[in-house]
C-alpha positions in Angstrom: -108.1 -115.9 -11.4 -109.6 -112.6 -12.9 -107.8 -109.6 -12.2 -111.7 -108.2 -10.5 -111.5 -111.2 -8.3 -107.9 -110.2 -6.9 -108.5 -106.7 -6.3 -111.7 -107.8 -4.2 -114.1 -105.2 -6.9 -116.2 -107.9 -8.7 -118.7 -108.4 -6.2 -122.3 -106.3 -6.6 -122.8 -105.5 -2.8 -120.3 -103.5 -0.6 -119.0 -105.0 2.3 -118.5 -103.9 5.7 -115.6 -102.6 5.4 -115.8 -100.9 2.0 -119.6 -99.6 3.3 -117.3 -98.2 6.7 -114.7 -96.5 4.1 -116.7 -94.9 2.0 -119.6 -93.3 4.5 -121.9 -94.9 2.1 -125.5 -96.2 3.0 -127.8 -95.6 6.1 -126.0 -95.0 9.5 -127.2 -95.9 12.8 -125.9 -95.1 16.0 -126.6 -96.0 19.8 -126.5 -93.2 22.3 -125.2 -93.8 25.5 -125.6 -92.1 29.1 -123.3 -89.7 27.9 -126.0 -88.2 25.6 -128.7 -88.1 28.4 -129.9 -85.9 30.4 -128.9 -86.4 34.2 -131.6 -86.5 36.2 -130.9 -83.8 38.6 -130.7 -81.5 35.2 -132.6 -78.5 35.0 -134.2 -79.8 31.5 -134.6 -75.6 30.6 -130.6 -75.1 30.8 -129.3 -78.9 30.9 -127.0 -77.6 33.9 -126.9 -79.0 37.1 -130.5 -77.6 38.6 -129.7 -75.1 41.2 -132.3 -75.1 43.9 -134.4 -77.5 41.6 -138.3 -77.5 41.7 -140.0 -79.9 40.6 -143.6 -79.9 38.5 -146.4 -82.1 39.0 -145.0 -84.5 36.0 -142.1 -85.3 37.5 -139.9 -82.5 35.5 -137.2 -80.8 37.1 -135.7 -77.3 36.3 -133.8 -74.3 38.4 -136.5 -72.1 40.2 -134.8 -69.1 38.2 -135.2 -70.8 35.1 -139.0 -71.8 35.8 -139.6 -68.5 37.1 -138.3 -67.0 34.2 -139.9 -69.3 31.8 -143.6 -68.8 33.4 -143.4 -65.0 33.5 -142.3 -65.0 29.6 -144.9 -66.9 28.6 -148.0 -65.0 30.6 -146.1 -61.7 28.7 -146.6 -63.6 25.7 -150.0 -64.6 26.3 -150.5 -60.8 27.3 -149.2 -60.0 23.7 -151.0 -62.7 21.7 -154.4 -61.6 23.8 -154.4 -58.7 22.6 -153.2 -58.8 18.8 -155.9 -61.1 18.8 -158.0 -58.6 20.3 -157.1 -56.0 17.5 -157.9 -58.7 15.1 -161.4 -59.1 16.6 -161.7 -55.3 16.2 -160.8 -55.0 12.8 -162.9 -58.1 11.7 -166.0 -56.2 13.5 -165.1 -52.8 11.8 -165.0 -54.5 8.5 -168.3 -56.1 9.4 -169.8 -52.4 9.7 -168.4 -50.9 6.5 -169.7 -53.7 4.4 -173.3 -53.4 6.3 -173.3 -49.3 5.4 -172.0 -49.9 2.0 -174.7 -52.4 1.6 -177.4 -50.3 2.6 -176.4 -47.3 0.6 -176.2 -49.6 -2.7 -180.2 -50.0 -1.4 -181.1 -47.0 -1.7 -179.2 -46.0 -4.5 -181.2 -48.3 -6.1 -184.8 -47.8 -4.7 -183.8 -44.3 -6.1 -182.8 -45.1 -9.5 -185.7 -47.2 -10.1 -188.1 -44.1 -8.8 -186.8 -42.2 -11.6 -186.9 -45.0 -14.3 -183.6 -45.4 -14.6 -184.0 -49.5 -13.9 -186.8 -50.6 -16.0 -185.6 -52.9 -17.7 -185.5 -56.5 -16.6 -182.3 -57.0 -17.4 -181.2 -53.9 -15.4 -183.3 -55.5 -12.7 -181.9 -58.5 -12.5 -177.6 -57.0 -12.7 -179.0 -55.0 -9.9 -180.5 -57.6 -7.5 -177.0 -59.5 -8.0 -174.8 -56.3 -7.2 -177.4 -55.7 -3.9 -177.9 -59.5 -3.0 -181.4 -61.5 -2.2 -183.7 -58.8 -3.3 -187.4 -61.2 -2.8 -189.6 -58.7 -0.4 -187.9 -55.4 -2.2 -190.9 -53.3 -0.9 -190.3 -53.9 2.5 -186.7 -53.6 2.2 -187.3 -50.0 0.7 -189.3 -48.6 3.3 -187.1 -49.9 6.0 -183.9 -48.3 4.4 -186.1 -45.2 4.3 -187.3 -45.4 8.0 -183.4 -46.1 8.7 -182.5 -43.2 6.5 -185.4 -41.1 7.9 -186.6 -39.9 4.8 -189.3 -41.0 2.1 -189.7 -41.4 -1.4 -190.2 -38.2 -2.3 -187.3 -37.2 -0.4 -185.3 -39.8 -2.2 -186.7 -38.6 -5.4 -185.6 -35.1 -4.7 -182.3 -36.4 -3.8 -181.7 -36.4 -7.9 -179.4 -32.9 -8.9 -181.7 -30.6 -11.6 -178.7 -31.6 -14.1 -180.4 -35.4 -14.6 -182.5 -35.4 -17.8 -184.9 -36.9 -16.2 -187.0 -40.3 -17.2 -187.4 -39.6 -20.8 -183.6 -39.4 -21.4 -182.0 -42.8 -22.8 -180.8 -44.9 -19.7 -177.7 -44.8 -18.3 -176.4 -48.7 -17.1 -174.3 -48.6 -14.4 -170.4 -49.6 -14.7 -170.2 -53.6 -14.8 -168.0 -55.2 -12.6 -164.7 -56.4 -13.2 -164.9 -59.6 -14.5 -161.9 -62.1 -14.4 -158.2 -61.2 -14.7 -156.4 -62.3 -18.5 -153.1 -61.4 -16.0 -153.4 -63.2 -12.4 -150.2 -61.4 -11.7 -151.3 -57.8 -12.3 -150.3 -56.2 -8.5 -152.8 -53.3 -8.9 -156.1 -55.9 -9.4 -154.2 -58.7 -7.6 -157.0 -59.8 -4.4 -155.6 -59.2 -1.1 -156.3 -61.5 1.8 -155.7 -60.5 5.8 -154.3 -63.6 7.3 -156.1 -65.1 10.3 -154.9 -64.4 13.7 -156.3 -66.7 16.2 -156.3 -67.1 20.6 -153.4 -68.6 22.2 -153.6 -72.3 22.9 -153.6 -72.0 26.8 -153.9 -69.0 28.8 -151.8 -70.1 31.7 -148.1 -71.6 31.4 -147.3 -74.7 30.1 -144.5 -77.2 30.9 -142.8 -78.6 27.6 -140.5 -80.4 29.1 -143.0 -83.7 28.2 -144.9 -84.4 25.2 -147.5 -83.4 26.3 -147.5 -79.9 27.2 -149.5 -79.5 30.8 -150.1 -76.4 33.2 -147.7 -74.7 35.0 -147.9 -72.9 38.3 -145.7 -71.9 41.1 -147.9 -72.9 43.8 -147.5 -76.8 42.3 -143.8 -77.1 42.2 -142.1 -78.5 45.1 -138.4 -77.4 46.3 -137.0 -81.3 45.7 -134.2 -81.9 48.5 -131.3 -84.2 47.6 -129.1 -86.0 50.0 -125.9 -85.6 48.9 -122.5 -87.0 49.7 -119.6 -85.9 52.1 -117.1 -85.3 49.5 -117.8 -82.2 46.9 -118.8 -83.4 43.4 -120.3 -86.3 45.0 -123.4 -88.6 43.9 -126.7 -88.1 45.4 -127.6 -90.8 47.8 -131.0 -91.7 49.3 -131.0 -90.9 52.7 -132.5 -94.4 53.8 -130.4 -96.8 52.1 -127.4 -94.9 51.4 -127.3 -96.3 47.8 -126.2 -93.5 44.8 -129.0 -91.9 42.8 -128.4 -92.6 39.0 -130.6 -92.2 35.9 -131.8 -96.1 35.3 -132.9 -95.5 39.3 -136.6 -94.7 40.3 -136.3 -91.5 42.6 -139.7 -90.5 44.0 -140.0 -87.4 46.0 -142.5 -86.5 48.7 -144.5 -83.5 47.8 -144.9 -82.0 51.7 -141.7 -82.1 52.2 -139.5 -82.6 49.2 -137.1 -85.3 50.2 -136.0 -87.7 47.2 -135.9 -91.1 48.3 -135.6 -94.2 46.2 -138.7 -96.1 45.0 -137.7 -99.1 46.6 -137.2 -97.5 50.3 -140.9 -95.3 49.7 -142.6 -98.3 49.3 -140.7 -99.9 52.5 -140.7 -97.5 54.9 -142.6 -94.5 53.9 -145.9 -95.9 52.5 -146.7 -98.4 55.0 -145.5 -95.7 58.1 -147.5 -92.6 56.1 -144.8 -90.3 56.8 -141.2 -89.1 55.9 -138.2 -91.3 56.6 -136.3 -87.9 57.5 -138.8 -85.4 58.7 -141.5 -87.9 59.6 -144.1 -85.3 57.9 -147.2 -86.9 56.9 -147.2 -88.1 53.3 -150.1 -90.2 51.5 -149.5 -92.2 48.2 -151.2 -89.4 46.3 -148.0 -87.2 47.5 -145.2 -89.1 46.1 -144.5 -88.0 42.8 -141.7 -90.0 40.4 -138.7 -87.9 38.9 -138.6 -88.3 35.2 -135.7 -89.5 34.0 -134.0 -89.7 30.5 -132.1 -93.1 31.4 -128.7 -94.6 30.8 -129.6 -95.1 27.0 -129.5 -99.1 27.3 -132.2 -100.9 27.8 -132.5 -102.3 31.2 -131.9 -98.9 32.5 -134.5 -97.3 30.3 -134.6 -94.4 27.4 -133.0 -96.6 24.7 -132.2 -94.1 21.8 -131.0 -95.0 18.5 -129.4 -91.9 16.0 -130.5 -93.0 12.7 -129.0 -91.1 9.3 -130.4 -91.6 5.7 -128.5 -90.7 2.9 -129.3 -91.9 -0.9 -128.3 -95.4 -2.2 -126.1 -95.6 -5.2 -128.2 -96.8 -8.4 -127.1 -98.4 -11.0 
């Protein structure tokens, strides 16, 4: 027998044990109850929910930590409001320079062309690119002068006693910069504002789903466990008595905020129309399910799988 064969090194594949050794290939990992979320866990803090409330989802959370959470996102709805209403400003301020530069570069022309400085089509034709569409340019003069509130002997006049006049050689004006041998050059480098846009929502939102959905105050309800005699002990539904775990279906009843298992609402509560405690008057649009991460197996629901990639070895 080969040496290779001894030594257990001949074969191309790793086996289970060598793949276990060496940390070597793609890793995947159940995880159990211990990585879920309980389902009386504020799902803001992951800590027991003191005084929990719960939203219209099924999501419970502290009140301090929902109350907190609301009131920092209207602030930063407040502050996205109103950068966005600074950008609106700008964008409209902008709007107006280009409009007055526009108009000027009108009637410098209209002037120019009074004197004979622009008689040449090929003047003409730089100038109708630098001032845009150009087709009714009579029109267009005589409302920049209305705008201006002169005429075109007052634009004429506007020339200083130093010009030569229309018999002196013509005087092109600069051409613009055409395109950059350098992209890189920071002094002629383009600069671009970058957009700002609206918030998403302008009310509060609840994350806690994948789907984010509105968030008020006035639509959480105060959610009131049953819990045992002993301190530390397991919640229990108050009309069978059993313990309240994460693979159970815990409604609560939105008038009054008892939890109560699924099984005993649609027993007792449903068919009655009112609380098994308080006998309040509930209808089946009041009873809202608690949302729950499960026990990570799956009968009891949530069944996660930790999955790790790493590169395989190539030969």
């Amino acid at each position: 027998m080969a040496k290779h064969s001894k030594s257990n090194n001949s074969s191309g594949v790793f086996t289970h044990a060598e793949r276990k050794m060496t940390n070597y290939g793609t890793k995947s990992r159940r995880l159990g109850r211990e990585s879920k979320r309980k389902f009386d866990a504020c799902h803001l803090c992951l800590q027991p929910a003191r005084t929990p409330m719960l939203c219209g989802q099924g999501h419970i959370s502290c009140r301090e930590c929902v109350m907190a959470n609301i009131l920092e996102q209207k602030h930063e709805i407040e502050r996205a409001n109103k950068r966005y209403a600074e950008y609106l400003e700008r964008q409209k301020k902008e709007g107006e320079r280009r409009v007055r530069e526009r108009e000027s570069q009108e009637v410098e022309r209209y002037r120019r062309r009074e004197v004979g400085l622009g008689d040449s089509m090929k003047e003409k034709r730089r100038l109708d690119v630098e001032a845009g569409d150009s087709k009714d340019e009579g029109k267009r003069a005589r409302l920049l002068l209305e705008h201006q509130g002169t005429s075109a002997r007052a634009v004429t006049a506007l020339i200083s006693p130093e010009d030569p006049g229309p018999s002196a050689p013509k005087q092109p004006l600069p051409k613009p910069a055409g395109k950059l041998s350098s992209f890189w050059v920071p002094s002629q480098a383009p600069s671009a504002e970058s957009a700002v846009k609206p918030p998403a929502s302008q009310s509060a939102q609840c994350f806690a789903a994948r789907t984010p959905h509105a968030l008020r105050l006035k639509s959480l309800i105060e959610v009131r466990f049953r819990a045992g005699s002993a301190p530390g002990a397991e919640k229990l539904c108050p009309a069978c008595d059993r313990a309240l775990l994460n693979s159970s279906q815990i409604d609560v009843l939105r008038p009054c905020g008892h939890a109560i298992c699924h099984r005993c609402v649609g027993n007792f509560v449903l068919p009655a129309k009112e609380c098994f405690v308080c006998q309040a008057k509930v209808a089946a649009k009041d009873v809202v399910r608690i949302d729950t991460e499960g026990t990570g197996f799956a009968g009891g629901g949530g069944q996660m799988v930790a999955t790790r990639y790493e590169a395989a070895l190539q030969v």
